[in-house]
Structures are given as C-alpha cells and as structure tokens.
N, C-alpha and C positions, 0 to 999 in steps of 0.2 A: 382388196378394193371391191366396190360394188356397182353394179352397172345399174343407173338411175335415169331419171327422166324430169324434166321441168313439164307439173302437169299441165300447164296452163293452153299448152300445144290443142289440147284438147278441149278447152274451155266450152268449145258448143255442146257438148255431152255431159251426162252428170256423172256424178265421182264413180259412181259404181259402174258405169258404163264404161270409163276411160281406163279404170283400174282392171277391169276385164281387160280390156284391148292391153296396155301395159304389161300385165300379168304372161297371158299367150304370146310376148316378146320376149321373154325373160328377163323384163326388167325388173330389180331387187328392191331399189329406194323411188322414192318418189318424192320430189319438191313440191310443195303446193305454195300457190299462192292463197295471199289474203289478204291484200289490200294496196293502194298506189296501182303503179302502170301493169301488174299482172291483174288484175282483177281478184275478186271474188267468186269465182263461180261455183269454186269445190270447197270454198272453207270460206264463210263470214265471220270472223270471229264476234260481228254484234248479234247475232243469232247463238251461235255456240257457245259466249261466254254468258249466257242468258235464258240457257234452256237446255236443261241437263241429258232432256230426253235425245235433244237433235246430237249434242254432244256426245251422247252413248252409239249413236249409231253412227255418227260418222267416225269415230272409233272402231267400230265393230266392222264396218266394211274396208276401214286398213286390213285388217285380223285376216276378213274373207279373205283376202286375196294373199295373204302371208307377204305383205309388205311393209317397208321400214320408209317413216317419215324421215328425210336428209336435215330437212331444212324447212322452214316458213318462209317465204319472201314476198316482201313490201315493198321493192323497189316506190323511189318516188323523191322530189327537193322538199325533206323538210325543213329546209333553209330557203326557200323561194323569197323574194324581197315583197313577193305580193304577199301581204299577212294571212288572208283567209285562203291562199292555195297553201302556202306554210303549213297552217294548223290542221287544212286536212290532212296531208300526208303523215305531220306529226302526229295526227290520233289514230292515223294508219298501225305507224310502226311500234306504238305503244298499244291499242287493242293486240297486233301481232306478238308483241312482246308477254302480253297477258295467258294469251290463246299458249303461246307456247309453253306455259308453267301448267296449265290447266291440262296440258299432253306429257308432258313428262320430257319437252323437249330444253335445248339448254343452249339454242344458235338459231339465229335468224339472219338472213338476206337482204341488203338494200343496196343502194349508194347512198357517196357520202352526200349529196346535194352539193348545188350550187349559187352562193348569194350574186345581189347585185353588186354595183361596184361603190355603192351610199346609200345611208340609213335610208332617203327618199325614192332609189331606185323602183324601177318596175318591173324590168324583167333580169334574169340572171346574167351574169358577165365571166364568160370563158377565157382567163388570159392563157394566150398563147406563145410571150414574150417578154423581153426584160425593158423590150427600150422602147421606143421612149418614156424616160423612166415612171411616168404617168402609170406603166402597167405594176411598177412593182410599188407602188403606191395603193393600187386596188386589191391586191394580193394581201400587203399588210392589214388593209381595213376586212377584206373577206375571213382572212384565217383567227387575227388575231381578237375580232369584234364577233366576230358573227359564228365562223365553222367551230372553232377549238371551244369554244363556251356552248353551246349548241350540243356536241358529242359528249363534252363531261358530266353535264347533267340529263344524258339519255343514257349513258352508262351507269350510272348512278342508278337511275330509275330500272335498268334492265336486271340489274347485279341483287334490288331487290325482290325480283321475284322469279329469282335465279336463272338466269340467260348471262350468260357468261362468254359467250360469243358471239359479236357483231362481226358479218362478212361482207366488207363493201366492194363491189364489183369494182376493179378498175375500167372507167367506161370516157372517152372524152364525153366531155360536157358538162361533168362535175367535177368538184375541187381535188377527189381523189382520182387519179385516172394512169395514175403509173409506177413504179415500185417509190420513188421517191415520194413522193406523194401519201402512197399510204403509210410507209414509212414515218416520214413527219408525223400525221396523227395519230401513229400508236405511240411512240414517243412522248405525244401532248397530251393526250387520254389516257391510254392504259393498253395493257399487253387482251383487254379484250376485245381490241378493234383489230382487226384481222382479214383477210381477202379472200370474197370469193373471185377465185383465180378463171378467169373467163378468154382462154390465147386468143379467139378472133378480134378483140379488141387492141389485143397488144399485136399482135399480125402487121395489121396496116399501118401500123405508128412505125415503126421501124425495127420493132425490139424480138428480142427473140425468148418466147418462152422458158425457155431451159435455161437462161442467165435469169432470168425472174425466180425462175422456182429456187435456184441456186442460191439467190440474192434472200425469199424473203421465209424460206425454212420452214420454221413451226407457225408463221403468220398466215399459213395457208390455210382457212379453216373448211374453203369446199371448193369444188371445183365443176364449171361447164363445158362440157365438149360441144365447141362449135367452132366452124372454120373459117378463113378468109380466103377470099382468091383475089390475090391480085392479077389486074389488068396490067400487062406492062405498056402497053401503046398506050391507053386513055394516063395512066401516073406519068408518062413519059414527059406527056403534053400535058399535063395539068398537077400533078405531085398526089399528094393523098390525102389532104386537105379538100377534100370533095363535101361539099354541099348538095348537091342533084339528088333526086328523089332515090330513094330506095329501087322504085320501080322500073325506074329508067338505067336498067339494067347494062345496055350495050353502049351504055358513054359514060357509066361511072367506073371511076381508078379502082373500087374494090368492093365487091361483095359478100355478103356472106353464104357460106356453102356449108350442107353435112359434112363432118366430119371423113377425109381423103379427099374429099372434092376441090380442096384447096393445097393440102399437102398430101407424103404418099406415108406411107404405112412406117417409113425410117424416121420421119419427125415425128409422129404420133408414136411409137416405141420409145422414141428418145425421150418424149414430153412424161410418156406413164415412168421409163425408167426412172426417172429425177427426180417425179415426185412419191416415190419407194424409196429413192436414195436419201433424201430428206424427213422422210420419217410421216409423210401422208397415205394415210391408207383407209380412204372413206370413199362416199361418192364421189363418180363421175357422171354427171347428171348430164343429158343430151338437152340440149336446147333446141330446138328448129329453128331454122330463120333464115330457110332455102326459098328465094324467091322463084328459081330454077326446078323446084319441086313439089310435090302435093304432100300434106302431111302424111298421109300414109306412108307414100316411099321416099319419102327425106328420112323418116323413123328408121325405118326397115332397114334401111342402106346403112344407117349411122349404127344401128344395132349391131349388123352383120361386119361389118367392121372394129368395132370397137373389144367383141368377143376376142377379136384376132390377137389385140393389144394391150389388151389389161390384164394385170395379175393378178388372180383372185386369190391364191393360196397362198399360206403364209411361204417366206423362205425356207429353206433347208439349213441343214447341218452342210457344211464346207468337207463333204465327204471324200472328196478326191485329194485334199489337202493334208 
C-alpha cells in the first residue's frame, strides 16, 4: 500500500508548492482533482487537454517530486434533475475522463449523483425509506429512468478511452451511498463501477467498515482515510440523521476528524488488515475535513498516524509454518 493524499486540501497553493509540502510528509500518491465539488486548482483538464506545453509540465512536476497520480476526481451530480447543473458536472467527468488517457491513467473518482424524484423536478430527492410507498415509487423512476441509463453510457464512453475504473464514493446524498447501493449499479453497469471506499461516511450511518470491505472485495478500487467522531449525547438526542451546519460543531451528532481522532489505532489496523485481506493494495489517500484542525496539523497528525498502520511491504513467506 501507499500513503497518499486528496490534493485539493491544498488548493490555495499551486501544484508545485503543494507537492513540495506533500513530498516532505512522505506522502507517495497523490489524488488530484479536476473538476465538480473538488475544484480545479492543480489540474484543468480544459487547459491541459489543449495545450501540450502546460500538459508537459504538469507532468514533469509529478516526476520532480517522484510521486504517483492515485486517482482524478470529479466528484459532482451528473444526474442533477436541473439540466444545465447536470451537463456541467457531466463535462466535468468526461473532460476527467479524457485527461486521464492523456496521463496514462486508467481510474477516476466521483459519485454516483442524485436525480430528482420526476422528469420535471428541480432539485435532487434523497430517499431514505420504503414507505410510504410513494418513496419506492421515486427510487424506481430514479434508478430505473435516470441513474442505470446515465452510468451505461458514461461507462461506455470511459472504456473508450480506456478508464476502466469508476470509483463512486459511497456518500449519503446520492443514489449510491452504501455497500447495497453500489452494489446494485455494478450489477446494472459493469464490473467497472467500483468504490471509492471513504469509512467516515459509512461511520455515522451505522455500518462498520470492515463488514463493507469484507462484503465488496475486488470493488474496492481506492480508498480515503478520513474519520468520524460520533457525539454520543447530541445522537442520543437527535439520531445521526443530522442536518446542522458543519460548523456548528458542539451540537452536531457527528463530525468528521483526522484519522484516530474518531477511532483508535485497533480499528484503523483492523480497517488496513481487511483491506490486504481482500486483495487491496493501493492508496490510502488522507482527505482532511477536520473542522477541529488547521490543514497543517490535521495532515501532520493523519500522517504520523497512518505510518503506524499501513502496510507497505509486500507479505512474506509463512516461514514459521
């Protein structure tokens, strides 16, 4: 495995500056974004796939720093029921999709999006239940009209210019957001939809990492280290279905924290064991998203931590046996 980083942490800085900073952490891979909710800051693919010169050099300052691209990611709803928020996202994920053949890469990052709940809708429609049965009436028109048509012809599209791995984060708020979930659309699309496996999302839902990685094997195509802390008094009194800002940290049921800040060093062992047990063995890419810390030392912490727990070397020979 290799200890990475989602660049975007650093987004006020330019690539070379961030990949400096990176590099004196020891980190090995790097995710970049390029387009949807991470931005563009270190990679435009309508710059790069347009300008051979910019494209050489943003190349060459991976190299400086002897670091390995993980990933592209686009996060973003290219199924939004608004058409022209739709289409942006969609030329998001397919400029990304482009940029990554132009890199030699063969995996890109998003989610799966979320439609509305009819052709006239305006904003997206999150079901979070079966009854009344009204919701599983928006599920059929979501999956069956809008999401599964939607991903066969961006697989299509990706497989031509060879990207061979879509990883949609399971995240609530889109149609995929949990092993079942993505499950169902690799099933409906193809063995190249696959997860990026992100446990602070599945934390607060109620599930537990390690029966996920168990459950979805070789579907695992990358992975974020980032943590959740649940509040037990504010879930006590209000469950985890929390709405309230981000910000408003000391009344919400769960945040997110660097990596230990939420669990201790036994779940984070446990979480890297399983995903070696199942045959994963690529980045662990840190995401930030410690509201309780400054980018610096949210990094630093998840850094020095994550050394403790990850396996870098291959196994051995069962030499004792």
């Amino acid at each position: 495995m290799k200890l990475g980083v989602f660049t975007c942490l650093l987004g006020d800085k330019s690539l070379d500056e961030a990949l400096s900073y990176f590099s004196e952490k020891g980190i090995q891979m790097v995710e970049i974004g390029c387009g949807g909710y991470p931005g563009k800051s270190h990679a435009d693919p309508e710059i790069l796939l347009n300008d051979d010169k910019a494209l050489e050099e943003f190349k060459n300052t991976i190299k400086k720093y002897n670091l390995e691209i993980s990933a592209l990611s686009c996060h973003g709803n290219p199924v939004h029921p608004q058409k022209d928020i739709a289409q942006a996202f969609d030329k998001d994920i397919r400029n990304c999709i482009l940029l990554a053949e132009k890199l030699g890469i063969t995996q890109i990052n998003t989610f799966s999006g979320c439609p509305g709940d009819h052709e006239g809708a305006k904003y997206p429609n999150w079901v979070t239940c079966p009854w009344p049965d009204d919701f599983l009436t928006i599920l059929e028109y979501q999956w069956n009209e809008v999401l599964i048509p939607y991903w066969k012809d961006l697989v299509k599209f990706a497989k031509e210019h060879g990207v061979n791995k879509i990883a949609l984060e399971l995240h609530p708020g889109f149609s995929v957001y949990n092993t079942h979930s993505l499950l169902k659309l690799r099933e409906a699309v193809g063995k190249e939809i696959g997860a990026n496996l992100d446990p602070s999302h599945l934390i607060w839902q109620g599930m537990d990492p390690v029966a996920v990685i168990r459950e979805l094997k070789d579907a695992i195509f990358h992975f974020h280290a980032k943590d959740t802390k649940i509040d037990i008094y504010n879930t006590a009194k209000n469950g985890v279905l929390d709405t309230q800002h981000y910000g408003d940290v000391i009344n919400r049921s769960w945040v997110f924290r660097s990596v230990g800040y939420g669990n201790e060093y036994s779940k984070w062992k446990d979480i890297i064991s399983n995903l070696r047990l199942v045959g994963y063995d690529y980045a662990i890419s840190i995401e930030h998203e410690d509201s309780l810390m400054s980018q610096n030392e949210g990094l630093t912490k998840a850094v020095e931590f994550l050394k403790e727990v990850i396996t870098f070397e291959g196994t051995g020979e069962m030499w004792w046996a």
